[in-house]
C-alpha positions as CSV (number, residue, x, y, z in Angstrom):
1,X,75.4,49.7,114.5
2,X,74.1,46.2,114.8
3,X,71.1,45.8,112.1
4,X,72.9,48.8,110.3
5,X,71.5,48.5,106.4
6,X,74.6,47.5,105.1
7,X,76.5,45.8,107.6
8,X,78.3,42.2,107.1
9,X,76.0,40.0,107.6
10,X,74.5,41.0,104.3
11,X,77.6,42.0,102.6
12,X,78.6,39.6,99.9
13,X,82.4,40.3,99.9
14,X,84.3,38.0,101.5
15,X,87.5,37.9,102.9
16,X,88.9,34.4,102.9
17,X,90.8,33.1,105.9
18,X,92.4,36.7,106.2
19,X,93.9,35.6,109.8
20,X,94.8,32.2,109.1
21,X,96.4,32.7,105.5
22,X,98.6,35.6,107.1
23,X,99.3,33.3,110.2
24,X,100.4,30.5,107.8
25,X,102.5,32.5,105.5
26,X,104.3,33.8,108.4
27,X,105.3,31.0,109.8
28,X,108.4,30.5,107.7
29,X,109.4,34.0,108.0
30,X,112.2,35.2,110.8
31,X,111.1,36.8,113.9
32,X,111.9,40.1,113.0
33,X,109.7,39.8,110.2
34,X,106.9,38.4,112.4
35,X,107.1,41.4,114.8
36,X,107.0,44.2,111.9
37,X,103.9,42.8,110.1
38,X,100.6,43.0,112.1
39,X,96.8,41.5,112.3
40,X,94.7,43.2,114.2
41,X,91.1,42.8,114.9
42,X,88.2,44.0,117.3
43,X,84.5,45.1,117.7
44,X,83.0,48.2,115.8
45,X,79.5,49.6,114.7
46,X,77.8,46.8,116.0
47,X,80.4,44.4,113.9
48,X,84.0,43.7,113.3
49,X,87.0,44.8,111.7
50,X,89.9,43.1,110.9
51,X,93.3,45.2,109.8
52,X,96.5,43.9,108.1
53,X,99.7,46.1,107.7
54,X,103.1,45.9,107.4
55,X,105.1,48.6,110.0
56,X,108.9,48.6,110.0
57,X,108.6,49.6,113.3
58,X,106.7,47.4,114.7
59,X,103.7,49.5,116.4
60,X,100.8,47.8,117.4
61,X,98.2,50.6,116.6
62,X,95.0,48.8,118.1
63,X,94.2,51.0,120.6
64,X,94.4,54.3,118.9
65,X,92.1,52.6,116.3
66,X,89.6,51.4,118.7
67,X,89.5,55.2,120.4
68,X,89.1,56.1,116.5
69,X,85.7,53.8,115.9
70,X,84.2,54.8,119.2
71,X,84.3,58.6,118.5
72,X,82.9,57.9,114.9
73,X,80.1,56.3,116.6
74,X,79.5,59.0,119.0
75,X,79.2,61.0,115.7
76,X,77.3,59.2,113.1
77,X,75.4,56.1,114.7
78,X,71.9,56.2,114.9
79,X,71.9,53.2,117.3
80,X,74.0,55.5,119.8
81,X,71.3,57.7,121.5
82,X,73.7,60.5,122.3
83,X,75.5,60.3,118.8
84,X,75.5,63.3,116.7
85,X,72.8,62.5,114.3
86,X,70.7,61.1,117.1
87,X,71.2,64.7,118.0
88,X,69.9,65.9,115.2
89,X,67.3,63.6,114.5
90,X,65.4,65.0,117.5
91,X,66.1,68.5,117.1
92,X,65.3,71.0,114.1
93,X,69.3,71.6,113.4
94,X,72.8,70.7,114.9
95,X,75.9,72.5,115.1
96,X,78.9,69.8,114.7
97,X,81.1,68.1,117.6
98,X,83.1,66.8,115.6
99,X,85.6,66.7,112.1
100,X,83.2,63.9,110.7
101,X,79.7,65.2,110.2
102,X,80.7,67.7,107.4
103,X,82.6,65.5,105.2
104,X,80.1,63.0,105.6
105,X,77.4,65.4,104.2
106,X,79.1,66.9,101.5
107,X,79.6,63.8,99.9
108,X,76.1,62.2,100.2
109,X,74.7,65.2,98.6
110,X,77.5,65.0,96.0
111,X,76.1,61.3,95.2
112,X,72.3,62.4,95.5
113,X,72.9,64.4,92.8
114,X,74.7,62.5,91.0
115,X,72.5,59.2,91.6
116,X,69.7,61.2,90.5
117,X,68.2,60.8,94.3
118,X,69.2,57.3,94.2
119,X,71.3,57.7,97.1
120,X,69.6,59.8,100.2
121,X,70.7,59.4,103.7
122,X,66.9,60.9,104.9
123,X,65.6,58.1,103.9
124,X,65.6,56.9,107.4
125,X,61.9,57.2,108.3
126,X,61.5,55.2,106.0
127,X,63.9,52.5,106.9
128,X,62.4,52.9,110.2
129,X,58.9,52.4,108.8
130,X,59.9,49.0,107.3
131,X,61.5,47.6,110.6
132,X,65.3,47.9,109.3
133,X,65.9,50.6,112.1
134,X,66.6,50.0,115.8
135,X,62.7,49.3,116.6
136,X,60.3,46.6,116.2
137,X,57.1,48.0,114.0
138,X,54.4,46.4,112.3
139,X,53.9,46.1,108.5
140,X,53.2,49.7,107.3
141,X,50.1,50.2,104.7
142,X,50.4,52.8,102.3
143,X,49.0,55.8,103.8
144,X,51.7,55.7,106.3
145,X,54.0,55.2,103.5
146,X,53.0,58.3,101.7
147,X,52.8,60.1,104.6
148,X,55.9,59.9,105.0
149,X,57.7,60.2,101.9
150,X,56.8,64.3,102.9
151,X,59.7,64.1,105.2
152,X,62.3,62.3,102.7
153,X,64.6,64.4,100.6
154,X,67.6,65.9,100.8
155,X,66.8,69.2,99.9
156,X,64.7,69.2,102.8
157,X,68.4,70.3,104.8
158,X,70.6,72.8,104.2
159,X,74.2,72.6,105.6
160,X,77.7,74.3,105.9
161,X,80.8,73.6,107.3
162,X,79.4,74.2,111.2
163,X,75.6,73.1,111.2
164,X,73.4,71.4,109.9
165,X,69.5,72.6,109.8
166,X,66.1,70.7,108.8
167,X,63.6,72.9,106.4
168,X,61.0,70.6,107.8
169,X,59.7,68.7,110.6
170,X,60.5,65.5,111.2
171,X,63.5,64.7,108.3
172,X,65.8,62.5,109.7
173,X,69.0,61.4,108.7
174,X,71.0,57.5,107.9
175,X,74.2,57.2,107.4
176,X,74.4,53.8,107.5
177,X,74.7,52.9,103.6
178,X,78.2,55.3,103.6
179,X,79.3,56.1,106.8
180,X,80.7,52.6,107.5
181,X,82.7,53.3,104.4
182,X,84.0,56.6,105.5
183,X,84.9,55.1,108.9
184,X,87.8,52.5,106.8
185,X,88.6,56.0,104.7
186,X,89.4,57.6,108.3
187,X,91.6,54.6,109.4
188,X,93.8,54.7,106.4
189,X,94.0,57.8,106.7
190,X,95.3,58.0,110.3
191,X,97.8,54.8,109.5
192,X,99.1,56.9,106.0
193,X,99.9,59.4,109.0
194,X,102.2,56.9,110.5
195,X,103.8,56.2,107.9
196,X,101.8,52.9,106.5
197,X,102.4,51.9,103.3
198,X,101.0,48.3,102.8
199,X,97.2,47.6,104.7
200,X,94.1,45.8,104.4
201,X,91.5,47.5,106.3
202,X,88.2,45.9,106.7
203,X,84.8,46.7,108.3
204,X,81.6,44.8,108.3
205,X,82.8,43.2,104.6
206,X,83.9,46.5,103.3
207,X,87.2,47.3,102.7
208,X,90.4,49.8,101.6
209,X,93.9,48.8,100.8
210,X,96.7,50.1,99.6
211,X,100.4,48.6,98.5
212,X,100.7,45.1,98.3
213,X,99.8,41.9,100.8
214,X,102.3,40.1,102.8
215,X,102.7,38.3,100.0
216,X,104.0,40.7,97.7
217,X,100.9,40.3,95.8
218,X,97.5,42.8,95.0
219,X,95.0,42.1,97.5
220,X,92.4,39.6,96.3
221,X,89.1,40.1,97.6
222,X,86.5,37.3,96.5
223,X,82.6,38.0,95.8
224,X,80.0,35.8,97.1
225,X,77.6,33.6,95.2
226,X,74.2,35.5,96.4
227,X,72.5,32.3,95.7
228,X,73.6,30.3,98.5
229,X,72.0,29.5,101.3
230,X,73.3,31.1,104.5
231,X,74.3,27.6,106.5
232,X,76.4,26.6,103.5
233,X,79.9,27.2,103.0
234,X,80.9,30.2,101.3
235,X,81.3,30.6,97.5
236,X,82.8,32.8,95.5
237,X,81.3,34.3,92.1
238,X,84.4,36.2,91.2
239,X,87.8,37.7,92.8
240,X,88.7,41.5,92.2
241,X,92.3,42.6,92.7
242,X,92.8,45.9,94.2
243,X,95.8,48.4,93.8
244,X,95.3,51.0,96.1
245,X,91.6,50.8,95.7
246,X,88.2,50.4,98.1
247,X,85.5,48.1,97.6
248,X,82.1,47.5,99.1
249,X,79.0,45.1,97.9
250,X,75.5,46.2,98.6
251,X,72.2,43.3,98.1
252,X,69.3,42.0,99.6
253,X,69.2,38.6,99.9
254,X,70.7,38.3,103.2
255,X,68.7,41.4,104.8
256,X,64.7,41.0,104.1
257,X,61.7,39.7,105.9
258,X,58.7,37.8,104.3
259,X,55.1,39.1,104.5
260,X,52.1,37.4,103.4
261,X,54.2,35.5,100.7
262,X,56.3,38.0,99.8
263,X,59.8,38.8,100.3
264,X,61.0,42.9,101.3
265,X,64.4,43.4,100.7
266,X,66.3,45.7,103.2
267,X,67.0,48.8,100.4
268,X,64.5,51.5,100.0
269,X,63.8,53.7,97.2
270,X,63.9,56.9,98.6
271,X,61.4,57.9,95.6
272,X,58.6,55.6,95.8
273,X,58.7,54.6,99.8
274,X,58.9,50.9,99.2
275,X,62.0,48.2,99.6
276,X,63.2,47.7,95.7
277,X,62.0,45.3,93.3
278,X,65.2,45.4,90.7
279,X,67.3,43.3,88.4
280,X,70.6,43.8,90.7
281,X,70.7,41.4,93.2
282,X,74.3,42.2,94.0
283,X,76.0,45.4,93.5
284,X,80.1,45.9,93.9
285,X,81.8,49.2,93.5
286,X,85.5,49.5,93.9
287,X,86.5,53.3,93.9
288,X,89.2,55.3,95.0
289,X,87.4,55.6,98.8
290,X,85.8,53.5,100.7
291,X,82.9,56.1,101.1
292,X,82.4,56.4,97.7
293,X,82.2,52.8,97.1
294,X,80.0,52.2,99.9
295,X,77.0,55.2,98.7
296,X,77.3,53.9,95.0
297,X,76.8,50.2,95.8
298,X,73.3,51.2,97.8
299,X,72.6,53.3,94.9
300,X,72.8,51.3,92.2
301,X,70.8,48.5,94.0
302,X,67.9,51.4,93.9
303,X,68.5,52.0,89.9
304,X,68.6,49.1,88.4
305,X,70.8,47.9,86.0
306,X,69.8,49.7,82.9
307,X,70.7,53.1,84.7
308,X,73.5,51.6,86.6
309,X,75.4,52.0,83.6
310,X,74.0,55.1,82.2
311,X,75.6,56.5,85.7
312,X,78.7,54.7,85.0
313,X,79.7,56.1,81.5
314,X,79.7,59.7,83.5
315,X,81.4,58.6,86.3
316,X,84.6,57.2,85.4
317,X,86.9,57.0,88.3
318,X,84.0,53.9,89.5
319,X,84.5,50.3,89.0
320,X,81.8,48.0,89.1
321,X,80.8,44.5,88.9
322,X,76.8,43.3,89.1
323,X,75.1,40.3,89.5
324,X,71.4,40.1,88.2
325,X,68.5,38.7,87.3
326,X,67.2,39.0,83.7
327,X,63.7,38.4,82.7
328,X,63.9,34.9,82.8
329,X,65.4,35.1,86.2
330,X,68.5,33.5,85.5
331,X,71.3,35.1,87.3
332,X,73.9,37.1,84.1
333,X,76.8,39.2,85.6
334,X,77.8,42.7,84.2
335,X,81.3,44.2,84.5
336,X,82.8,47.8,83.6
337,X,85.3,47.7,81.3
338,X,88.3,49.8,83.7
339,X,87.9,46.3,86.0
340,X,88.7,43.8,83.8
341,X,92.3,43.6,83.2
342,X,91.4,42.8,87.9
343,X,88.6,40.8,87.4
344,X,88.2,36.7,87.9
345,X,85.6,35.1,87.5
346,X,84.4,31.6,88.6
């Protein structure tokens, strides 16, 4: 899903020196211990993932992940052409292939709701109107803009558990601001099945863990400073501590293009048509699934801080941690209450 809207190039968590730090730590260990504790990494959704987990006996699970990824592209990548929702996106309705399409759905329209349309995965023409999709396009002017918000909502589909049907021409679907997210919730899953206790997974900067790390420690996962420049070295704003938790960060100043002056961020209000103009520059969720964390982070970069935590008072099973600007545009941070017995800050 290389240019995916949130993918890691613009995600602002950071995993320091995963590989090296386990590596290192390992060294002094026996070589039984060595052979039960494993790293593995690889290609996925047009970036990479990078899995840590302990396994008393010793299975090296890499391929049965990679086989995992590649049919959770074939169902919910729109930069696979025969994927599911490419499917879909060129048809009026589509009955499913696979176990992921349903779940997938369910829970976007739990969080449209919820999010107050904040959160809608037909959003897409739009995305693809503003050049964030798989194409090339020019700068849209407004007509075309309104034209198309005819085609973006998400009671424009109706769905069950075996299809999925369009109410009107031309609605399209994106799951690229929470499928990535479910893709780590479908990976711990399938190493809870074997038995895995203690992992790391992560995916294009997002991540689910559960137990403890090699270490015998919480997993630390550190935020970046959204203010630096993309050549420098990377530093970190803040370091969350997860107990059987996910995490994703969603912002815009690593995704955007400049027209005429003026800078477009890669999130689009599904509302008004255009990339947002908010307070939130960066916006971490850590929630009890990846998916979950991953649709609330987009979201709250589309509401804006004020109802951000309006949101957050009624959903109480999120964490969250903000970075934004206030109206002198000096950067303040904002952190729920329920994260900060986790919560460092630098």
């Amino acid at each position: 899903m290389t240019n995916r809207t949130k993918n890691s190039i613009y995600s602002l968590i950071l995993i320091a020196l995963v590989a090296a730090v386990w590596f290192f730590r390992n060294n002094d260990k026996d070589e039984e211990s060595q052979e039960a504790y494993f790293f593995i990494a690889g290609d996925a959704q047009g970036t990479t993932y990078n899995i840590n987990y302990l396994d008393p006996k010793k299975r090296n699970l890499k391929n049965d992940i990679d086989s995992i990824l590649h049919q959770f592209d074939l169902s919910l990548s729109t930069y696979v052409s025969n994927s599911e929702i490419a499917e879909f996106n060129e048809n009026d309705s589509l009955t499913y292939k696979s176990e992921f399409f349903y779940p997938v759905l369910k829970k976007s329209e739990e969080i449209y709701k919820a999010s107050e349309g904040a959160f809608d995965p037909t959003v897409y023409p739009l995305i693809e109107a503003w050049g964030f999709g798989p194409k090339t396009v020019d700068f849209p002017d407004s007509s075309k803009i309104e034209d198309i918000k005819q085609y973006v909502g998400f009671d424009l589909i109706e769905f069950d558990e075996k299809q999925v049907i369009k109410t009107k021409d031309k609605v399209s679907l994106d799951f690229n601001a929470i499928a990535q997210g479910y893709s780590i919730d479908v990976v711990y899953d399938y190493l809870t099945s074997k038995g895995i206790e203690n992992m790391m997974i992560e995916l294009g900067g997002e991540l689910r863990v559960a137990g403890k790390n090699e270490k015998g420690d919480l997993w630390a996962i550190g935020i970046d400073d959204p203010k630096q420049e993309q050549n420098q070295s990377s530093k970190r704003v803040a370091i969350i501590k997860l107990e059987n938790e996910a995490i994703s960060t969603s912002g815009n100043y690593r995704k955007f293009f400049v027209h005429e002056g003026k800078k477009y961020g890669h999130s689009i209000n599904p509302k008004t048509g255009y990339p947002i103009q908010r307070d939130i520059i960066s916006a971490t969720v850590v929630a009890p699934s990846c998916m979950e964390a991953d649709a609330w982070s987009t979201a709250f970069m589309v509401t804006g801080l004020e109802k951000a935590k309006t949101i957050l008072k009624k959903q109480k099973h999120l964490k969250a941690f903000f970075i934004y600007e206030d109206e002198n545009g000096d950067l303040k941070q904002f952190s729920t209450e329920n994260l900060s017995q986790n919560l460092i800050t630098e």
